[in-house]
N, C-alpha and C positions, 0 to 999 in steps of 0.2 A: 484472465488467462493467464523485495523484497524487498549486528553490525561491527581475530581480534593479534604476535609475533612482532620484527623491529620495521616499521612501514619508512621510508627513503623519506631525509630531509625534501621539501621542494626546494629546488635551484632559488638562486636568491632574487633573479631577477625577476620569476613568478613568488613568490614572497612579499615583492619588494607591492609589485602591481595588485596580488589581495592585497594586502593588506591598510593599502591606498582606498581599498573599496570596501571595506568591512564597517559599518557599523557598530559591530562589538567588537570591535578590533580592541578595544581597550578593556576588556573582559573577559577577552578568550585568552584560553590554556593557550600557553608559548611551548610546552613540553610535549613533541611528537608519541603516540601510540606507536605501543609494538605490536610487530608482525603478529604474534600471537593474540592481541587482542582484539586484532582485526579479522584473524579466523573466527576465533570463538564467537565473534558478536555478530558472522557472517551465518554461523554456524544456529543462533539463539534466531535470527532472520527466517534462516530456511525453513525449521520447523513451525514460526507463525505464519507464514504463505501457505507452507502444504494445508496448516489447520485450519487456515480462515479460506480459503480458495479451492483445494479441490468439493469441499461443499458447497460451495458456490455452483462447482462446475461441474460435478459428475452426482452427488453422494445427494442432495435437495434434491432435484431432479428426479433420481430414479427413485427415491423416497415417494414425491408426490406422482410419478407412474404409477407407482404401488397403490396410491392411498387414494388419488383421484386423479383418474386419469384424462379424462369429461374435460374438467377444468384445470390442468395442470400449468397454463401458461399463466391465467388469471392468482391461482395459488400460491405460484411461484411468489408472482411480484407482491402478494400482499405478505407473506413471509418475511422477506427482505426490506421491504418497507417500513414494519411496523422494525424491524432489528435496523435498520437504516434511523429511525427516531431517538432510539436507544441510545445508538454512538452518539447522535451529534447530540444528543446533553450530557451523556458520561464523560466523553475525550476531554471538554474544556476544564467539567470539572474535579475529574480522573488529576488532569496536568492541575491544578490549582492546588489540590490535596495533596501530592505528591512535595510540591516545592518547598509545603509547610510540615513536612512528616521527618519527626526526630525517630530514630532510633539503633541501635547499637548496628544491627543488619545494616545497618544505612539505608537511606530515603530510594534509590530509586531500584537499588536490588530490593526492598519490601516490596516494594510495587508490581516487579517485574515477576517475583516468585509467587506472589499472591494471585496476582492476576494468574500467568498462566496454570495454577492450579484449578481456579474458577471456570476459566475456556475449557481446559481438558476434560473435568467433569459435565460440562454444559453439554460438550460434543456428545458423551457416553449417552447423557438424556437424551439428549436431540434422537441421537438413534433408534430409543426406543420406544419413540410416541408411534403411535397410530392415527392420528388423526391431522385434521390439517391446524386445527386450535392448539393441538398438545407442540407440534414441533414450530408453532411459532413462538407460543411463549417460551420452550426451551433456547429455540436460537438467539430470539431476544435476550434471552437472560445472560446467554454465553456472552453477549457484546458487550459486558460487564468488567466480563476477564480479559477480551483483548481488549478492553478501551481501558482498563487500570493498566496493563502488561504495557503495553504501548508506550502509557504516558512514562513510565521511567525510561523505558528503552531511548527514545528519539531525544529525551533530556543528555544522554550521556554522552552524544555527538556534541552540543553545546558547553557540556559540564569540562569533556575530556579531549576532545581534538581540537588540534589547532586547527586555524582556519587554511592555513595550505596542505593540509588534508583532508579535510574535508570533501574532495570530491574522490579520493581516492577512498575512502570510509562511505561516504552513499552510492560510490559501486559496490562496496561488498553488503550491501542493506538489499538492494533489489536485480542483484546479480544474481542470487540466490532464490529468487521469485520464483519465475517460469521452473528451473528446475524442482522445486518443491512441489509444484503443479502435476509437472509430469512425473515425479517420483510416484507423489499419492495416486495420481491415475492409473498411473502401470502397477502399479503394487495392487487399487482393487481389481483391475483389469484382468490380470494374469492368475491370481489366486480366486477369482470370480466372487469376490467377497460383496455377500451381504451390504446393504447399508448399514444396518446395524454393526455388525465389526469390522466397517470402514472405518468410521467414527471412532472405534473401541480403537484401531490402530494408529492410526494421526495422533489421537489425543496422547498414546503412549509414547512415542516417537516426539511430538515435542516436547513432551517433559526431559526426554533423552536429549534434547537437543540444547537443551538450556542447563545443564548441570553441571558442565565443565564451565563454562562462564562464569557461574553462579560461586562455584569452588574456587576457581581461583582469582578473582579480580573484586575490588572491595571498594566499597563509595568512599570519599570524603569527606569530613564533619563539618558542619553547617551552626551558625548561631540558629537560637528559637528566632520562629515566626510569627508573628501576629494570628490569631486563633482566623477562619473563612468564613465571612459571610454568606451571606447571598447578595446583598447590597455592595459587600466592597469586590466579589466576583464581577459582578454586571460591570463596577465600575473599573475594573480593570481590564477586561472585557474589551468594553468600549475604549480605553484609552489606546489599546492595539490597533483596532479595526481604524480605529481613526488618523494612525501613522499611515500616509498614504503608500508608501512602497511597501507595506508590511499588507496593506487593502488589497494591492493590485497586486501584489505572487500569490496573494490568497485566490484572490477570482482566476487567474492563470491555472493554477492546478487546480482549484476545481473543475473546469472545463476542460482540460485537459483529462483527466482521471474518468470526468463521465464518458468523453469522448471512448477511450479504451475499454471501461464497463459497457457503456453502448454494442462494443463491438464483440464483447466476447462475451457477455449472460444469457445468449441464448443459443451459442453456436451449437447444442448438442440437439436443439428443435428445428435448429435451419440447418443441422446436415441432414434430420430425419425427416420431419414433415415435410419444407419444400425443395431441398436439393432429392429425398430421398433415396442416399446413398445407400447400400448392402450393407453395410458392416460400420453405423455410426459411432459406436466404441471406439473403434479403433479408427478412422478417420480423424475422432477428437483428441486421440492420444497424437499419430501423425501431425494435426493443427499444432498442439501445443509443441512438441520437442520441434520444430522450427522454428517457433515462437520463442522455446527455451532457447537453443543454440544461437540466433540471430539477436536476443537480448541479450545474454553474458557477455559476447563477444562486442557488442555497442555500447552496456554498460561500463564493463573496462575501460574500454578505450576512451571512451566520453568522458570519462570520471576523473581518469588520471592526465590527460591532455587538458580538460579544463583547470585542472592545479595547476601545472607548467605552464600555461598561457594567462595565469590568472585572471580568466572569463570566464561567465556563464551563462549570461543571458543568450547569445549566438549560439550555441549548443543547445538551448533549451528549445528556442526556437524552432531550429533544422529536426531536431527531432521528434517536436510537434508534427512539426510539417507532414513527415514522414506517417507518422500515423493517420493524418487528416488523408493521403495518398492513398491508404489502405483503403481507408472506409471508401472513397471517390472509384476505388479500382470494383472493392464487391459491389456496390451499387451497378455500375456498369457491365459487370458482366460478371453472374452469378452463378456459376460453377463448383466441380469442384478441386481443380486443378488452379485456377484463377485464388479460391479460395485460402489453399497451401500459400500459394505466393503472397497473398494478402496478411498471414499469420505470420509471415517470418520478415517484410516489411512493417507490420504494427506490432513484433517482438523486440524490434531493433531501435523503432519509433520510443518504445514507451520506455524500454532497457537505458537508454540515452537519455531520456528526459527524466526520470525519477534520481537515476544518480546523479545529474549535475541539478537539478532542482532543489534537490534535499540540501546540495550544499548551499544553493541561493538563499532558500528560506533561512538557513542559520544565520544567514547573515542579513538579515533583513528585523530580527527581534529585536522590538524596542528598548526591552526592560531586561537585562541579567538577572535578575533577582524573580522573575517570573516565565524565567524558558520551559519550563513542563507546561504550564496552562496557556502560553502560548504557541507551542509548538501542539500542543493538546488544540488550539481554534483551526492549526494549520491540519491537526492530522483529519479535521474535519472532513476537508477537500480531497484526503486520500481514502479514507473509512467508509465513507456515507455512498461517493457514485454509486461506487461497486451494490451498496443495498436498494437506492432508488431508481438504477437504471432496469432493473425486470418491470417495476410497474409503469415508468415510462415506454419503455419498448412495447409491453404489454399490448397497452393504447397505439400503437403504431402498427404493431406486427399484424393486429387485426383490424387494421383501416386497410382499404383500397388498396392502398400502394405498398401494405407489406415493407418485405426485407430491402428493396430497394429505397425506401425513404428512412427506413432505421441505419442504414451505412451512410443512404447522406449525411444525414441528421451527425455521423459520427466524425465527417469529414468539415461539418461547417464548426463543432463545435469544438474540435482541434487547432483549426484555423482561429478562431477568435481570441481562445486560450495563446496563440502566439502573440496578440494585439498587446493583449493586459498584459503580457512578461515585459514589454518592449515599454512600458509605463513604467517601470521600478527605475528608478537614474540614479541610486546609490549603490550599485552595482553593477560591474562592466558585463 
């Protein structure tokens, strides 16, 4: 249902407190981002949300209407699933390649332009398969360009902000979400566009969205790297997973992430099949711009108040919670009024939790010298829900219990995701 101008010192007394709780506190940029670079990199955000998510949520869907209608929920999840595979072995080691990539562009603008050239182009295909075979391997293929795009982008938070900003820099990442959302939906909405020059639009639009960043802001020169295994991947790999607070924000947002993909990959089948409202279009444009407004407005706040309190885990929590409330509210009473209010409590839920989380995880990396391919294991738990939760739902939507056991399912597994945050102890 989303990293650039002069962003305000943190007070010293929230300075004083990250920095107390940073593990790379001895590795991080001491030299605050400007306001400008926090637009622009707000700005490179927005347009990968529109491109990876309103396909998610409007443009796949009416695609597979098109193409098989019979089994469109079944199709769905096996599309996303087989593109759900994709990321989680490109993202680690998208980030692993990225850390060791010399070149005059610098290492993480290559990555960030290559990739979203790859996405942009993937989308144009996607839109012009006819079958259900052709637009899976297209979307699979696209998960190529956002899992290389990615991996430089989430690197430049660890490369280039300091850590008391940091949560003010992960609200402008996923502030920009929801609204991206409901930008691409109103735009194919209102122009009644085709799936095909849906796709053709997005893809165009984030290229627009990435080229003033790209113009003006420039990496840093790097000594060479050791050439990448596969053996010294695994084994670095593993030496992440194996730092225990770096294990437990991983399980955290993963369930957390699925929890919100739970809740929102099929809302355009459960306003039409079982709520069957008039006019589903527009009900899911409605869902989302409450969604959008009530994120932006929790992402800020959340983002920049956990700097000045230098905390995150209490924030990360509460806005679990809040989502784990949504999914408990539509299981109970399944409407479509009920449903509005559920989208602008799990807009505000997830709006709050990805911008103070983003800044957790930064500071939770073991190794300085390998934040792309670890921050590439974390993007795992944001990339992947979103593709595996249609085939999990899938399986639920058509058992017995339906949509009421798919919202629980989305309230218990919010809830949990607050257990494992509350395991990290190197971080307040």
């Amino acid at each position: 249902m989303s990293t650039e101008f002069h962003a305000p010192a943190p007070v010293p007394a929230a300075a004083a407190a990250t920095d107390a709780i940073a593990p790379d506190a001895g590795h991080a940029p001491t030299e605050p981002v400007s306001r400008g670079w926090i637009t622009l990199f707000g700005l490179v955000w927005f347009g990968f949300w529109m491109a990876s998510l309103v396909p998610l949520q409007l443009l796949l869907p009416q695609q597979l209407e098109i193409i098989d209608p019979a089994s469109k929920v079944h199709s769905f999840a096996v599309v996303n699933a087989l593109a759900g595979l994709v990321s989680l072995l490109a993202l680690p080691v998208c980030g692993a390649l990225c850390d060791r990539s010399r070149s005059r562009f610098g290492r993480r603008r290559l990555w960030l332009a290559g990739g979203a050239l790859w996405f942009a182009a993937g989308l144009a295909i996607t839109g012009e398969q006819t079958t259900v075979t052709g637009m899976t391997l297209a979307w699979s293929a696209s998960m190529l360009g956002l899992s290389a795009a990615t991996a430089g982008l989430t690197a430049m938070i660890a490369d280039r902000v300091p850590v008391g900003q940091r949560g003010l820099v992960s609200s402008s990442i996923y502030g920009p979400q929801a609204l991206g959302v409901v930008t691409g939906i109103a735009l194919v909405s209102v122009f009644a566009l085709s799936p095909a020059s849906g796709y053709l639009v997005i893809a165009a639009l984030l290229i627009v969205c990435i080229l003033p960043f790209l113009a003006r802001f420039r990496d840093t020169s790097y000594d060479a790297e050791p050439a990448l295994s596969l053996r010294t991947l695994l084994a670095s790999m593993g030496r992440s997973l194996g730092n225990r607070d770096f294990a437990w924000a991983f399980g955290g947002r993963l369930l957390v992430n699925l929890a919100n993909s739970l809740g929102v990959c099929y809302t355009l089948y459960f306003l039409t099949d079982d709520l069957k409202v008039p006019d589903p279009a527009g009900s899911l444009l409605a869902c989302t711009a409450l969604y959008l407004v009530a994120g932006v407005l929790a992402s800020s706040v959340a983002g920049v108040l956990s700097d000045r309190l230098g905390r995150r885990r209490i924030f990360v929590a509460l806005a679990a919670l809040l989502q784990a409330a949504s999914g408990f509210l539509l299981a109970s009473f399944p409407n479509l009024g009920v449903t509005l209010v559920a989208s602008a409590v799990m807009g505000a839920g997830f709006g709050a939790y990805m911008a103070v989380d983003q800044a957790l995880i930064t500071q939770v990396l073991p190794d300085a010298e390998s934040r792309a391919q670890d921050l590439g294991i974390m993007n795992i738990a944001a990339v992947v829900p979103p593709s595996l939760a249609p085939l999990i739902a899938s399986f639920i939507i058509t058992s017995d219990r339906g949509y009421p056991l798919l919202f629980s399912c989305v309230g218990v597994a919010a809830t949990v995701g607050v257990l494992l945050v509350y395991r990290v102890r190197s971080v307040r």
